[in-house]
C-alpha positions as CSV (number, residue, x, y, z in Angstrom):
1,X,115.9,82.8,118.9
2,X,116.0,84.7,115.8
3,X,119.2,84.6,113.3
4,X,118.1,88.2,112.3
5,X,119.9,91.1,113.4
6,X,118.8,92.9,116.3
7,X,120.0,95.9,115.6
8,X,117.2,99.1,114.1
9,X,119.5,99.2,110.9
10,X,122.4,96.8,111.8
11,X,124.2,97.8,108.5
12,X,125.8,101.2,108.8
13,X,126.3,101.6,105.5
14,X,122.4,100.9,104.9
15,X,121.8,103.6,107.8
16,X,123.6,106.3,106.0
17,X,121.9,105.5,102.9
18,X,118.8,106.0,104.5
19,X,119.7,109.8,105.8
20,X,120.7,110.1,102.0
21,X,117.4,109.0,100.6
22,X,115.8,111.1,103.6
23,X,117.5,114.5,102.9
24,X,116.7,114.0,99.3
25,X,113.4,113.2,99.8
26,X,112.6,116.2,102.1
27,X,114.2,118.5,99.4
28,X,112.1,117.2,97.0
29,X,109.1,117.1,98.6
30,X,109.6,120.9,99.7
31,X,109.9,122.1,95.8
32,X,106.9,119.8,94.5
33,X,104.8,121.4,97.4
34,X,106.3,124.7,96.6
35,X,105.0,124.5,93.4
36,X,101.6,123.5,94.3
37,X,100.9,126.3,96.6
38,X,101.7,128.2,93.3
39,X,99.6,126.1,91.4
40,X,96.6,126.6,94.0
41,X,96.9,130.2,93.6
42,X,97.6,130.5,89.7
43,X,95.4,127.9,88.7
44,X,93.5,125.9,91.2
45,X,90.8,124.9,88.3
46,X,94.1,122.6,86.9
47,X,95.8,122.2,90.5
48,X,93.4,120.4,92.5
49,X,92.0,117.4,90.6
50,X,96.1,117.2,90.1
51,X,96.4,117.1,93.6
52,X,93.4,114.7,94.1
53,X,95.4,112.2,91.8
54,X,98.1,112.3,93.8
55,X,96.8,112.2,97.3
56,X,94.7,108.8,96.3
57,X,97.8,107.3,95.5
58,X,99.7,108.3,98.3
59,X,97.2,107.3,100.5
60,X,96.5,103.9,98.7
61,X,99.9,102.9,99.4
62,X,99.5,103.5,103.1
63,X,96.3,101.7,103.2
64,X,97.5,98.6,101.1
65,X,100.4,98.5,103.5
66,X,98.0,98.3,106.5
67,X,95.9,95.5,104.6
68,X,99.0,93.3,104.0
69,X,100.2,93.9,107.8
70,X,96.5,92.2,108.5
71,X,96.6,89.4,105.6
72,X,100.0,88.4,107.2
73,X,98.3,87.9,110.2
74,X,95.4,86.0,109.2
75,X,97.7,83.4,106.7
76,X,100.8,83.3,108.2
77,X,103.6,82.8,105.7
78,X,107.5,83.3,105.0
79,X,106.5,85.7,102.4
80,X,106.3,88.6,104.5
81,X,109.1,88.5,106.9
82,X,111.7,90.8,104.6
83,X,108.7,93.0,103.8
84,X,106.6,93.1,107.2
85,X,108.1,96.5,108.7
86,X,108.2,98.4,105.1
87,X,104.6,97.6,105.4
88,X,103.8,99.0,109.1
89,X,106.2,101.9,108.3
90,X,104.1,102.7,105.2
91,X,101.1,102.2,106.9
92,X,101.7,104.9,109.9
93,X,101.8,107.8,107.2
94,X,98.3,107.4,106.7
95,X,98.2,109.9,109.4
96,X,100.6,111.9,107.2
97,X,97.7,111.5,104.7
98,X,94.8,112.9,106.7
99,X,97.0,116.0,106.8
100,X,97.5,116.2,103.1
101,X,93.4,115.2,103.1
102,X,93.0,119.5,103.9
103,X,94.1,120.6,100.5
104,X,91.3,118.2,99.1
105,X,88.3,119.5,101.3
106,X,89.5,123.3,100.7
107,X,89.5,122.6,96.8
108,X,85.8,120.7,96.3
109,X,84.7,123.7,94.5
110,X,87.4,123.3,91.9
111,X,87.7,119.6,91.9
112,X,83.8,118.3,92.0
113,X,81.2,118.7,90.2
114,X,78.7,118.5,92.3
115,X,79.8,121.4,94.4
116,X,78.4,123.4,91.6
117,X,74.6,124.9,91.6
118,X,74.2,125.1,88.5
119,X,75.5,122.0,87.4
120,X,73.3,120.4,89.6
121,X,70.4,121.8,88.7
122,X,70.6,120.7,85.3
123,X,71.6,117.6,85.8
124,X,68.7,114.8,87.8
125,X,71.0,112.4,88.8
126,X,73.3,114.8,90.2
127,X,70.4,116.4,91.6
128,X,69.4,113.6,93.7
129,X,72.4,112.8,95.0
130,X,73.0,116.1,96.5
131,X,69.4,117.6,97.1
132,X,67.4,114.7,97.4
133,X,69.5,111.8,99.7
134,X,72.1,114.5,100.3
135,X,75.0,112.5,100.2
136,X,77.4,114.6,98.4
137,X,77.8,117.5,100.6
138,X,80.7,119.4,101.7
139,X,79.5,118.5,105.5
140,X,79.1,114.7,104.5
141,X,81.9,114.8,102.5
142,X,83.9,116.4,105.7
143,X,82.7,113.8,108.3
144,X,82.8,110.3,106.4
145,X,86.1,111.4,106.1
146,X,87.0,112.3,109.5
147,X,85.7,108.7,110.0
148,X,87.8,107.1,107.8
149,X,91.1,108.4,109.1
150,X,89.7,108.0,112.5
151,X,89.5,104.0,111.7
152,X,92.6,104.1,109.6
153,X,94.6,105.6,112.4
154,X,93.5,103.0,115.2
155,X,94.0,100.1,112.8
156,X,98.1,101.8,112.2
157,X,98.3,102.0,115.8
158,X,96.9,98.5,116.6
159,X,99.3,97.1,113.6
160,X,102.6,98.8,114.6
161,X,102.4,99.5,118.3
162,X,101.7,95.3,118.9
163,X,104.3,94.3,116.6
164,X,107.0,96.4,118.4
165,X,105.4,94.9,121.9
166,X,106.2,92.2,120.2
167,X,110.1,93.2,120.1
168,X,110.9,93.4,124.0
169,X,108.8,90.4,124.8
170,X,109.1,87.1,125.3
171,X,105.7,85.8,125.3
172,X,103.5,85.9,121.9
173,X,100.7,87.6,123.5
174,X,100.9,90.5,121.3
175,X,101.1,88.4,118.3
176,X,98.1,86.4,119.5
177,X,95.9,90.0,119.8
178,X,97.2,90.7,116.5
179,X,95.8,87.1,114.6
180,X,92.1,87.5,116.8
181,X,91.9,91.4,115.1
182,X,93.0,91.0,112.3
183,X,89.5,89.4,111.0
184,X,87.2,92.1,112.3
185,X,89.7,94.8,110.6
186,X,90.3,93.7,107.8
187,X,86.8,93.6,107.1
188,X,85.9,97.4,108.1
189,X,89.3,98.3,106.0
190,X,87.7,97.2,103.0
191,X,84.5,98.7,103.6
192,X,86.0,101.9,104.6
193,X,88.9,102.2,101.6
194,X,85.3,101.2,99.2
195,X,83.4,103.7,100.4
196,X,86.6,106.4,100.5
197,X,87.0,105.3,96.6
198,X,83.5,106.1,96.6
199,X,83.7,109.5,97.9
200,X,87.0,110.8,96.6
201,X,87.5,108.9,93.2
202,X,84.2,108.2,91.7
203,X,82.1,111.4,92.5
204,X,84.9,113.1,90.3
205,X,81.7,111.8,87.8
206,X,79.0,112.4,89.8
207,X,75.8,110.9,87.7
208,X,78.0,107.9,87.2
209,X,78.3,104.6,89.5
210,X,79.9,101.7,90.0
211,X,79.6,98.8,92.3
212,X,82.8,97.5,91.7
213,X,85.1,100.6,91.7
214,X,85.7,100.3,95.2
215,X,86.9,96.8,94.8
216,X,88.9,98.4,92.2
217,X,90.3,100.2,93.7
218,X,91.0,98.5,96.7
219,X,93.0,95.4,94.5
220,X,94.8,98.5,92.8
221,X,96.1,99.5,95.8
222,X,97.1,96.7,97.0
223,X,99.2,96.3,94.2
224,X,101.0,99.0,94.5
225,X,101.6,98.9,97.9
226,X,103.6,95.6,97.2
227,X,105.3,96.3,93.7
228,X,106.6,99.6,96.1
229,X,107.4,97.4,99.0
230,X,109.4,95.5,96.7
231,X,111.1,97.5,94.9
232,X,112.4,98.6,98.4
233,X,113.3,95.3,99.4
234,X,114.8,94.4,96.1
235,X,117.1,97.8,96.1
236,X,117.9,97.5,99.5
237,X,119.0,94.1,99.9
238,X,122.7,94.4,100.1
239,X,122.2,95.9,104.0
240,X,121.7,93.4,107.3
241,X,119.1,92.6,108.1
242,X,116.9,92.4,104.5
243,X,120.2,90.7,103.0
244,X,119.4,87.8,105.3
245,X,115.6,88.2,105.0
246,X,114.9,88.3,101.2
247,X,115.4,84.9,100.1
248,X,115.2,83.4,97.0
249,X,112.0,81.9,97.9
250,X,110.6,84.7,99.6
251,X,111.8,86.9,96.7
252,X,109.6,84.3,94.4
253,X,106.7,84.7,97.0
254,X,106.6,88.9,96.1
255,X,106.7,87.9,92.6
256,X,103.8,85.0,92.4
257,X,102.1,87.6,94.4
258,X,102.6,90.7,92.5
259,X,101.5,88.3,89.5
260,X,98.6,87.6,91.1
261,X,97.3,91.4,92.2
262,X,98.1,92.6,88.4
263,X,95.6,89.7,87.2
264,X,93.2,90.4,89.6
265,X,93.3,94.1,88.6
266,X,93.3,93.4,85.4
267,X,90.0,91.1,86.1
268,X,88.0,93.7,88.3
269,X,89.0,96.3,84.9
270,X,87.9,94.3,82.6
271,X,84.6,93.1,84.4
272,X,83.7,96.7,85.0
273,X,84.0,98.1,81.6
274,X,82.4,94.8,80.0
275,X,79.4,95.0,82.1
276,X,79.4,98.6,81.2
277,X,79.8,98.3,77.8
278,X,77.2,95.6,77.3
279,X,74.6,97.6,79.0
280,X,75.0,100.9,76.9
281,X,73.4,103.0,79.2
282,X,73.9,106.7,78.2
283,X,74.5,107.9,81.9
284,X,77.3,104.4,82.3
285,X,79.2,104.5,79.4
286,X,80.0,108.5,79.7
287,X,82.4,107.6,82.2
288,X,84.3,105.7,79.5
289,X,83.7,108.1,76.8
290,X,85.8,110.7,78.6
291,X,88.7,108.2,78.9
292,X,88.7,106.4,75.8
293,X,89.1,110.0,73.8
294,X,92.2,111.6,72.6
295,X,95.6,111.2,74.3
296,X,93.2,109.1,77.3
297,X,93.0,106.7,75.0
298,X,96.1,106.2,74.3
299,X,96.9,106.4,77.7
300,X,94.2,103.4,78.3
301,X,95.6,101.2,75.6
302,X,98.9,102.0,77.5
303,X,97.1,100.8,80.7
304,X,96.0,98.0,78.9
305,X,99.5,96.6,77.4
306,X,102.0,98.5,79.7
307,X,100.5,97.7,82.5
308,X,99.0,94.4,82.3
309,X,100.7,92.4,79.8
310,X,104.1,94.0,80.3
311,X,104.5,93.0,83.5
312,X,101.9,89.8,83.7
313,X,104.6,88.0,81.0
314,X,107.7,89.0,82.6
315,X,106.5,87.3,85.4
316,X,105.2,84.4,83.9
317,X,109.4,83.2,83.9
318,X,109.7,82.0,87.4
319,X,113.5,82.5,86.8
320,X,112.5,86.4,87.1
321,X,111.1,86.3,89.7
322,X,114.0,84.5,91.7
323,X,116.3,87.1,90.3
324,X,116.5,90.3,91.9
325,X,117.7,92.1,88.5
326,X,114.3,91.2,87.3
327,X,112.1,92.1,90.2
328,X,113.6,95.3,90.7
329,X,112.8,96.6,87.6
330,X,109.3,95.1,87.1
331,X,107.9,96.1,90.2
332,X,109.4,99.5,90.0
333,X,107.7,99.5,86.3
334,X,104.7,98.6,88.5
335,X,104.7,101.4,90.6
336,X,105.1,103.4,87.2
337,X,102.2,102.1,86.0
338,X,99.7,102.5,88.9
339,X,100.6,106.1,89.0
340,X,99.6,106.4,85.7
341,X,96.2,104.3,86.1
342,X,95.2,107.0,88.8
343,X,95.8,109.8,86.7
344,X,93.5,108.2,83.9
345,X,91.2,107.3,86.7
346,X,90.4,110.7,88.5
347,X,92.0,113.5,86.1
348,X,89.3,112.8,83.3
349,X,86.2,113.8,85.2
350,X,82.9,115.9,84.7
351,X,84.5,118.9,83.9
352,X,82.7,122.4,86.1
353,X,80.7,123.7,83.3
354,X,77.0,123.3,83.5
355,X,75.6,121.8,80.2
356,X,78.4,119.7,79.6
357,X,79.6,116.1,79.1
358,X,83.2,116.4,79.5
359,X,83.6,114.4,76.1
360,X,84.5,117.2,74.3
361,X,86.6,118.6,76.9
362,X,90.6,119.1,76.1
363,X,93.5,117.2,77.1
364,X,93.7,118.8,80.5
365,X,97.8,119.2,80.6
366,X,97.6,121.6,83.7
367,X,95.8,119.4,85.6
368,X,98.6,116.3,84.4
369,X,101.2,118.5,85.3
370,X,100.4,119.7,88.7
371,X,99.4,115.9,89.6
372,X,103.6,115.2,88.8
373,X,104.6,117.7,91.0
374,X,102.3,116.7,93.8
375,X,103.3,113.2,93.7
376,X,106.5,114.3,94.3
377,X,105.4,116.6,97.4
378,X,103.5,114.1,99.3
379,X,106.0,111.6,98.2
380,X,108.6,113.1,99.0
381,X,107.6,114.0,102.6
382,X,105.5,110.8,103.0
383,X,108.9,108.5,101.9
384,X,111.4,110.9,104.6
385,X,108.7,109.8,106.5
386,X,108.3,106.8,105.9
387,X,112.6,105.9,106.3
388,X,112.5,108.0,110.0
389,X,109.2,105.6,111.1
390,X,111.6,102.3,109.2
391,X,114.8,102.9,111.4
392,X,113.0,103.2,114.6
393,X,112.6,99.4,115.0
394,X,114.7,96.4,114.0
395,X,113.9,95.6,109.9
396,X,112.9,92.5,110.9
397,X,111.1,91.8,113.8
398,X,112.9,89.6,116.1
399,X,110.9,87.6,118.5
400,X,107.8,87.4,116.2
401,X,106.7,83.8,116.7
402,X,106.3,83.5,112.6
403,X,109.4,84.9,111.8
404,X,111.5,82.8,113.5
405,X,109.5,79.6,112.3
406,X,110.1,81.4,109.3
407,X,114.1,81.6,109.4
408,X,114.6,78.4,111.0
409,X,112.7,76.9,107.7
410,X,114.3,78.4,105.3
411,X,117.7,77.9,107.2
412,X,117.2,73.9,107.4
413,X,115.7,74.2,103.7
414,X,119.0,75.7,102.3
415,X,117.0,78.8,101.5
416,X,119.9,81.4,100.8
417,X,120.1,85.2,100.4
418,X,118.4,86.4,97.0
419,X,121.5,88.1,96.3
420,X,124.3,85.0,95.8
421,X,124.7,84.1,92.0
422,X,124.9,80.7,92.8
423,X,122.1,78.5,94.1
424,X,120.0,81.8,94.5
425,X,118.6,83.5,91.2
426,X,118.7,80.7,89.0
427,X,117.8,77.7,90.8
């Protein structure tokens, strides 16, 4: 039996600060939409690739979420329990995201490049992408992504509608479906989230490729999806049932692991532009040469010691990462960072002229401007979200065979609440 509480949100005072967070997110989330619609009118040539940024970083939260949901299942672990419905909640709004997807398809011809005749005529790699092999089509474009969602939805459904079987059961049959699917999906998530990186991200420079952006990608997002699910955690902890959930040692678990993703973002980075770099191939290294220019490089050396080194030697200390008044700041700082990585990811792309190489091309501060607000629109509707999905199931799950192996360990292990001064953080 688990020593969780049953209850959806069994602190009240945790449930009302969820309607708080709610409200403010939905207010939010109206005016940052607001002013995209204006933004779409006024200016869509600075709006959507603004948007674009924004919609890739919602939606790589959602799909990191579903990835951990299926890691948990394949490796087990006390690590996830305080963090295992954030993750399914998060998850479900990718069917929030293939909503916000409709702003993306209606703005190709002011976002890519290679929706542009002329542009393509002039340029023979461009060319054969979209005349020859035709892949870069609106129509292509349309139905790989119609496909994606389509996979991404069954894999939220499979994730969160087994889990809460899971709740008014007492057998572990739906936990036992769970571990034999997990395998098969995780594998066609990655494919599918490459591919999507592919598509949405890296045609933004369409005579440009890269093997490894969609592994890039991919790692990227799964570190934010963690440094936002604990951030969540970490704020949240004071309410039953995470206050019982987030132990020290699972608290140290998030941070080993958010130590790990930054390094192995920082590796699959790294790799990418040295290969690049070595090979100085005119039609490779353009892709750098528009980001390594003007304020983007300043935002890349930012990138490079911000969000790398910052956070990789704060969590070197493993007395930060048992203390919650160092998580919660780092992995919010994180979640910072990551947004900013996108921006210098998609924002800096071939710009619509034909005949040029988008070196020369200014600091686009519309484009920066309107990808603010629309993080706060889809955020702010995908986090009120988000909360409604959280507090319609028990925080923890309760009769997950894992879980309470889980509590009962840490229980007989004198594993306490993150939150006590003593024998918690500094231990």
């Amino acid at each position: 039996m688990s020593h969780f509480p049953n209850d959806a949100l069994a602190d009240a005072g945790l449930s009302a600060r969820f309607d708080a967070l709610r409200a403010k997110a939905l207010l939010a989330g109206a005016a940052g939409l607001a002013a995209g619609v204006v933004g779409a009118i006024v200016a869509p040539e600075a709006f959507f690739p603004g948007y674009l940024a924004a919609f890739l970083f919602w939606t790589s939260v959602s799909l990191a979420s579903l990835g951990f949901c299926l890691l948990f299942q394949l490796a087990g672990g006390s690590w996830m329990v305080p963090l295992r419905r954030p993750f399914e909640a998060a998850g479900w709004q990718i069917l929030l995201m293939a909503v916000f997807f409709l702003p993306v398809y209606f703005g190709l011809n002011w976002t890519y490049a290679w929706t542009q005749g002329e542009i393509v005529k002039g340029n023979e790699l461009i060319h054969h992408k979209v005349d020859v092999i035709k892949y870069l089509t609106p129509s292509g474009f349309a139905t790989r992504a119609a496909i994606y969602f389509a996979i991404w939805a069954a894999v939220a459904y499979m994730v969160n509608a087994w889990s809460r079987q899971q709740d008014g059961e007492a057998t572990d049959a739906p936990t036992r479906r769970l571990i034999a699917a997990a395998g098969p999906a995780t594998l066609v998530m990655f494919l599918t989230t490459s591919f999507a990186a592919f598509d949405w991200g890296m045609s933004r420079d369409p005579e440009w490729y890269s093997t490894i952006y969609g592994a890039m990608f991919a790692v990227g997002s799964l570190l934010t999806g963690l440094a936002l699910a604990t951030a969540f955690a970490a704020r949240h902890l004071d309410g039953e049932p995470i206050r019982t959930a987030l132990t020290v040692g699972r608290l140290n678990d998030a941070g080993n692991l958010l130590l790990a993703f930054t390094m192995l973002w920082a590796y699959f980075s790294f790799s990418q532009f040295l290969i690049i770099w070595l090979g100085n191939l005119p039609e490779e290294v353009i892709w750098y040469q528009r980001r390594i220019g003007g304020i983007w490089g300043v935002v890349a050396l930012g990138l490079i010691f911000f969000g790398f080194f910052a956070p990789f030697l704060a969590l070197l200390q493993r007395k930060h990462k048992r203390d919650v008044a160092w998580v919660l700041p780092i992995a919010t700082w994180i979640v910072v960072m990551r947004a900013v990585d996108v921006a210098w990811l998609v924002i800096p792309g071939h710009p619509l002229t034909a005949g040029s190489t988008g070196v020369e091309a200014a600091f686009p501060w519309g484009a920066v401007a309107f990808y603010a607000t629309s993080l706060v629109g889809i955020g702010g509707v995908w986090t009120a979200l988000f909360l409604r999905r959280l507090a319609s199931a028990p925080l923890v799950p309760p009769r997950d065979p894992t879980v309470v192996a889980a509590q009962e360990y840490g229980l007989a292990h004198g594993d306490g609440p993150a939150h006590e001064p003593t024998g918690g953080a500094t231990r």
